[in-house]
ROGULUM-515067 format. One record per atom (N, C-alpha, C): x, y, z. Coordinates in steps of 0.2 Angstrom, whole numbers, plus 5000, padded with zeros to 4 digits. Atoms other than C-alpha are relative to their C-alpha. Example, Ala and Ser with C-alpha at 12.3 -4.5 7.8 and 13.67 -1.06 7.14 Angstrom:
<rs>
500449945000 506249785039 500450065000 499649944999 506849955036 499650055003 
</rs>
This chain:
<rs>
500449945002 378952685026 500450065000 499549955002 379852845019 499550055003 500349954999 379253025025 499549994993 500450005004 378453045009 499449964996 500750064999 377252875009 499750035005 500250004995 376852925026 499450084999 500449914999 376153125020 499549964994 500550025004 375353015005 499549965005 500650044998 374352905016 499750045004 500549964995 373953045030 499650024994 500549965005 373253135013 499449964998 500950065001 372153005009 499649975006 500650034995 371652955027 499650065002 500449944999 371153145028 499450014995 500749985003 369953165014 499649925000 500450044997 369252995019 499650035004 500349974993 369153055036 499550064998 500649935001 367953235030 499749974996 500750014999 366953115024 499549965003 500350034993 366753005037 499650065005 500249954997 366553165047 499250034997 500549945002 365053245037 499349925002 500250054997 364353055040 499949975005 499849994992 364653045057 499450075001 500349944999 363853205060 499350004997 500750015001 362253155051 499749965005 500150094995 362252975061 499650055007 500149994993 362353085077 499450054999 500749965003 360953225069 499349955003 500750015001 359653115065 499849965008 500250064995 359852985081 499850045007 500349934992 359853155093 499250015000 500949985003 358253205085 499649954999 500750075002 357353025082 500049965003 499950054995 358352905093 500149934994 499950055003 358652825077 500649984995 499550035003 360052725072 499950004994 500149995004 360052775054 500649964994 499550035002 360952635047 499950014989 500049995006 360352665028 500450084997 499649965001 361452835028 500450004994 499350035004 362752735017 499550044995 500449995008 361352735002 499850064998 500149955004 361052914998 500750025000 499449995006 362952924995 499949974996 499850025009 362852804982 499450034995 500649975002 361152864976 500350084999 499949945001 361853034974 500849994996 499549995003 363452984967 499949984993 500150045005 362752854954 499350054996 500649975006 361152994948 500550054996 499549975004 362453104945 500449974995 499650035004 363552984935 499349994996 500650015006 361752944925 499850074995 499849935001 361753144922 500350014993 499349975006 363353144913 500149944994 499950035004 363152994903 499349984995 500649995004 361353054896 499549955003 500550044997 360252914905 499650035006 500549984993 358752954916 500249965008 500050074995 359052884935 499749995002 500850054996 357952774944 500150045006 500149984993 358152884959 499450054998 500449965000 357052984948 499149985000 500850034999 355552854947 499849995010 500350024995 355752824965 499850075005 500349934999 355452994970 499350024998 500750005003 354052994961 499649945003 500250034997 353552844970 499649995005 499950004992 353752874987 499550065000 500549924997 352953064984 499249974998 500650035000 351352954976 499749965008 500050034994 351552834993 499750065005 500249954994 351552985005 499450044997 500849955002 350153084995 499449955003 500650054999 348952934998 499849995008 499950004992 349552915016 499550075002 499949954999 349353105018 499050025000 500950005003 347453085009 499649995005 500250064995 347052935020 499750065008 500049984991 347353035038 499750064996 500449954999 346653185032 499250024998 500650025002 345153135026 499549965007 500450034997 344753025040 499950055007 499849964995 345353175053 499550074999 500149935001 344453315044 500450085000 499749955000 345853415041 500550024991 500050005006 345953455024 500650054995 499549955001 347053625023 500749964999 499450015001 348553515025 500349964994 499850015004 348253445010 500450014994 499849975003 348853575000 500850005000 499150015000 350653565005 500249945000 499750075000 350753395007 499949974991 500350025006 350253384989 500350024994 499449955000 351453524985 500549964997 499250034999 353153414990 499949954998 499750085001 352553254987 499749984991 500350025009 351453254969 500450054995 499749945004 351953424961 500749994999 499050005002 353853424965 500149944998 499750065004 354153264958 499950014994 500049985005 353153304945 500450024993 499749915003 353953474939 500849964998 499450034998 355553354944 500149974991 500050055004 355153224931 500050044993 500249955006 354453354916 500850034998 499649935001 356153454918 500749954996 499550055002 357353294918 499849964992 500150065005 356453184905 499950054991 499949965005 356253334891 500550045000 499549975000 357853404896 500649954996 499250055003 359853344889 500250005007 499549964994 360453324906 500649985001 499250035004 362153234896 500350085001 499649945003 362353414889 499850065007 500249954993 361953514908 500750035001 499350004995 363553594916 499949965005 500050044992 364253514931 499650055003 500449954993 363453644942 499150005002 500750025003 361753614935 499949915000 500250085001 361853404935 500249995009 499650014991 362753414954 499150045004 500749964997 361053534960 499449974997 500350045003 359953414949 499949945005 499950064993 360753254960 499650035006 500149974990 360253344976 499650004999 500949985001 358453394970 499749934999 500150065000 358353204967 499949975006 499950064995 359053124981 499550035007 500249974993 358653254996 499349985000 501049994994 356553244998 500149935001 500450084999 356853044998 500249995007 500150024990 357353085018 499649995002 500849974997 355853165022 499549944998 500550034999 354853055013 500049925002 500150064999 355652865018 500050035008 500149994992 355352965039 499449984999 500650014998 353652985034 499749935000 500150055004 353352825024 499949945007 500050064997 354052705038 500450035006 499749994993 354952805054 499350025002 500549954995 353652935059 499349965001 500750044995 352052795063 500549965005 499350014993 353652725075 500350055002 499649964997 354052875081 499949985008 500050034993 353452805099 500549955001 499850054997 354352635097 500750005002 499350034997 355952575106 500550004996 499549995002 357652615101 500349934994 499750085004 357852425095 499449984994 500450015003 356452405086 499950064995 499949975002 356852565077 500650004994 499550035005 358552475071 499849954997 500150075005 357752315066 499750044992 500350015007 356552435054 500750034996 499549975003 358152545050 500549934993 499550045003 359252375045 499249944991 500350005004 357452335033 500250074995 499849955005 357652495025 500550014995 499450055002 359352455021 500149984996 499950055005 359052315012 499850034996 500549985005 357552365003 500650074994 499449915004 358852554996 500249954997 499450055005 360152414991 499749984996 500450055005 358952314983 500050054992 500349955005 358152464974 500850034995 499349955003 360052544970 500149934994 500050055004 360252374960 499850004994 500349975004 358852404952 500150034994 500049955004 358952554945 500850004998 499450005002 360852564942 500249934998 499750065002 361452404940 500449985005 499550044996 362952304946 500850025000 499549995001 364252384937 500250105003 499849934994 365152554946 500050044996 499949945004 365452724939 500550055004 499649944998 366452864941 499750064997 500449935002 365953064939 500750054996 499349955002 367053204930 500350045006 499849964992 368053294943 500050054998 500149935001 367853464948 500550054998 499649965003 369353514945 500649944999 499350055002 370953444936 500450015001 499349964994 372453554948 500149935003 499750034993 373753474955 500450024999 499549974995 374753534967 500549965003 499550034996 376453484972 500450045007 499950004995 376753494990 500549995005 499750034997 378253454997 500249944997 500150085004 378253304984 499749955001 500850044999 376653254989 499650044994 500549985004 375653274973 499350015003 500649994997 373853344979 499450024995 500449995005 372453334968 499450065000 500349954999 371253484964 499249945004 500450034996 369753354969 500149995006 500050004994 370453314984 499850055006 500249944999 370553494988 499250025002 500749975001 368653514983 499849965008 500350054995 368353354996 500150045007 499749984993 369253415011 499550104999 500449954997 368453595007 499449995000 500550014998 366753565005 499949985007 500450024993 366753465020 500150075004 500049934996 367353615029 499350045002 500849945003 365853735021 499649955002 500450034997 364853595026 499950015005 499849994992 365253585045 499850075001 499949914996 365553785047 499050014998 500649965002 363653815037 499449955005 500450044995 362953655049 500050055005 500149994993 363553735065 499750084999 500449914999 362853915060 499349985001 500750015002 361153835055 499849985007 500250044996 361153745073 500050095006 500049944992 361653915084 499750054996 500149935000 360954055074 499349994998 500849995004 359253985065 499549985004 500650014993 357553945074 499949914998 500350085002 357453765063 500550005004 499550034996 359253735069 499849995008 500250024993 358753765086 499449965004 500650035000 357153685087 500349924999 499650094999 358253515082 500349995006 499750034996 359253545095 499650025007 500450004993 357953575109 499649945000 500450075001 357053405101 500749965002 499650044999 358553335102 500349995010 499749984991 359053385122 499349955004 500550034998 357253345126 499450004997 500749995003 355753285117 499550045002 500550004997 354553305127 499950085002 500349915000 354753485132 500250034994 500149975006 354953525116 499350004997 500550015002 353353475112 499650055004 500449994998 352653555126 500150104997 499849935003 353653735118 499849994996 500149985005 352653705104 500149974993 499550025006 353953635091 499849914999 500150085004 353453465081 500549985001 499550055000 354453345084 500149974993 500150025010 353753275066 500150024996 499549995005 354353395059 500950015002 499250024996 356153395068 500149944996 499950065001 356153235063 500149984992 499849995008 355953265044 500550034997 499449975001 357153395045 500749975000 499350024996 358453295053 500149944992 500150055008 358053155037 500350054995 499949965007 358153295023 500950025002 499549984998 359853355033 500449954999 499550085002 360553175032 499849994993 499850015009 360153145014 500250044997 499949965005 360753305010 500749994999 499350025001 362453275017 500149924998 499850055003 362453105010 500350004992 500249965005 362053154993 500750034998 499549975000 363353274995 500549984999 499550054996 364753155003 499949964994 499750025006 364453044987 500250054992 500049955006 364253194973 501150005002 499449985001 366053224980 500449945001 499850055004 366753054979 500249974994 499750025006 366353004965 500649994994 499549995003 367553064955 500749975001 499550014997 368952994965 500049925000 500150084996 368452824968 499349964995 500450055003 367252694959 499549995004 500750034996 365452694967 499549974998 500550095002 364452534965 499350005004 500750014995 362452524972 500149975006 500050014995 363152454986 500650025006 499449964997 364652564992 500050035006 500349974995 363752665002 500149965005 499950034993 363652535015 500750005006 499550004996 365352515019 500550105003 499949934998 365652715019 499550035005 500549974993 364152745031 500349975007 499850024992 364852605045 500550045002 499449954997 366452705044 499850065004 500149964996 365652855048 499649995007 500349994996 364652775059 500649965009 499450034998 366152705067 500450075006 499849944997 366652895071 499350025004 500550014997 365052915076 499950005009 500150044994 365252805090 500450015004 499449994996 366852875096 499650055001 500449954997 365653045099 499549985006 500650024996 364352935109 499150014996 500749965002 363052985098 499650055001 500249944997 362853145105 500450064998 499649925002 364353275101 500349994994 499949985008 364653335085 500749994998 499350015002 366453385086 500249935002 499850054999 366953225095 499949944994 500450055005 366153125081 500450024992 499750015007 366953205068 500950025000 499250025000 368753195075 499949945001 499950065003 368353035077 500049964995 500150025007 367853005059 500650024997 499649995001 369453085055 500749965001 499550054996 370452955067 500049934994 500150055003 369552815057 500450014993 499650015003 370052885042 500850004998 499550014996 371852895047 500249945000 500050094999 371852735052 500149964995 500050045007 371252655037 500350024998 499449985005 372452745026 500649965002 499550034996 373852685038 499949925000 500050094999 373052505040 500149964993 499950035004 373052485023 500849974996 499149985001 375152525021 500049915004 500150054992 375352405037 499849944997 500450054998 374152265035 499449994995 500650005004 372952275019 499549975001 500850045000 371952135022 499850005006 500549994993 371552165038 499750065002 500349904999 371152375037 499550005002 500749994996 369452335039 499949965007 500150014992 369352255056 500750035003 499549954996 370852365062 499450045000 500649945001 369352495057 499749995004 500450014996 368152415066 500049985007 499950034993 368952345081 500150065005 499749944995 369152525087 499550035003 500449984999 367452525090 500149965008 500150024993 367752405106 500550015004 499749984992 368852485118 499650085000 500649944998 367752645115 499449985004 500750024995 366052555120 500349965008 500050014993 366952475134 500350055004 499849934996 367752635141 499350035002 500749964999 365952725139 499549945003 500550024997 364952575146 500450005008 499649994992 366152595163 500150075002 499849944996 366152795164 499450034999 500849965002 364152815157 499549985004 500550014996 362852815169 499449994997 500550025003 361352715165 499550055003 500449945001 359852835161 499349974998 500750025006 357952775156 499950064996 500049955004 357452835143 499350055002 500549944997 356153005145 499549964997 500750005001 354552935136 500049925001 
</rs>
């Protein structure tokens, strides 16, 4: 390996790694706020990467019937409990996000060209897609298990899972896609050519991060996550829903998901089941934070990327269990220096 292999591979293990990172950082989000190992992560990257590629190639995507699905699911839910509860007011809002926006959704895409959109217009289209289906699969299937056990929160996680995959199938198919890149720049660097997407990859993730850690230290939602996230229980007693915490930490992870594929795409071929293997990574760095700290989580998501870039030079067919094997001297380092704790409720 010459210097110059060596600056191409870090290049590539870095904008892996800032997406691993912004993945990571959701992993550790949601599971602060819910306690839930949110293994379906993967699939609102693919789901955001593949509605956009359906965008540009003139076809409706099926994220857009399931949207409409899910917000018909949650309205009936939402009917149900406040009809037998007598509280009728909250119908309005719940009737709002989950009938009307889908609606307005469906009407705008299905009478629209959204072949002939700009990117900037098909990219904020995706998003407006993908993002309410956090909130509404927390409602749907976490939030009546918001009491239960950590493990039994994975098993319904590793159903959900499936089910996304299945659905991704579905509606997309079998065969991958690619998006138009946001930009066509390339830059030579020391005779490392650098692509303007790459650019975009590694900066977005940036602006992602910087505009996360503002939302957590200057906003009241932000901090309201992280007072649910420190301690339930006196957050409730301050007042602040958990339930909704709980939704927000969802719509926050499918946003960065969403996101995390939109900016792929272009660079790589994503399949309805892609997602999976780009969530464990993240979750991978994830778990070198403990599930608990942020930056720790997205230097380790940057290590893994790294890694892989490097294990593929190395050792291809083994990259991925080099990947993953870095997950056990982490858990046995942390099972020998962390003090077991029950949990508060």
């Amino acid at each position: 390996m010459d210097l110059q292999i060596a600056l191409l591979l870090g290049q590539d293990g870095i904008v892996n790694g800032a997406i691993y990172a912004l993945l990571a950082l959701a992993l550790v989000l949601v599971f602060a706020v819910t306690r839930i190992i949110f293994i379906p992560q993967g699939e609102f990257v693919a789901f955001g990467a593949l509605t956009l590629a359906s965008f540009q190639v003139g076809r409706v995507p099926g994220t857009l019937w399931l949207l409409v699905g899910l917000g018909v699911l949650v309205a009936v839910v939402e009917i149900g409990i406040a009809t037998r509860n007598g509280t009728l007011r909250r119908l309005v809002s719940a009737l709002t996000w989950n009938v009307a926006y889908p609606a307005v959704a469906a009407i705008i895409i299905l009478l629209g060209e959204p072949g002939t959109w700009p990117l900037v217009v098909q990219v904020a289209a995706a998003l407006a897609l993908v993002v309410p289906l956090g909130p509404m699969v927390y409602r749907l299937v976490y939030q009546p298990l918001q009491s239960a056990s950590v493990l039994v929160l994975l098993i319904v996680s590793v159903a959900v899972h499936l089910a996304l995959v299945g659905l991704g199938l579905l509606f997309f198919g079998a065969e991958g896609s690619r998006t138009t890149p946001f930009s066509d720049a390339r830059l030579d660097v020391g005779g490392v050519v650098v692509t303007g997407q790459a650019l975009w990859v590694v900066g977005a993730s940036a602006v992602l991060i910087v505009v996360l850690y503002v939302f957590f230290e200057r906003s009241l939602w932000g901090k309201a996550l992280r007072a649910t996230a420190i301690n339930r229980t006196g957050a409730r007693l301050m007042g602040i829903s958990t339930t909704q915490a709980g939704k927000l930490s969802f719509a926050l992870a499918a946003a960065i998901g969403a996101a995390s594929g939109i900016l792929i795409a272009p660079i790589t071929t994503v399949y309805y089941d892609t997602g999976f293997m780009i969530g464990l990574k993240g979750f991978v760095g994830a778990i070198v934070g403990g599930l608990a700290s942020y930056p720790v989580a997205a230097g380790g998501a940057v290590l893994v990327g790294l890694l892989e870039s490097y294990s593929s030079f190395w050792a291809s067919a083994f990259k991925e269990v080099i990947v993953f094997t870095v997950i056990i001297p982490v858990l046995v380092w942390r099972s020998l220096t962390t003090r077991h704790v029950e949990e508060e409720e």
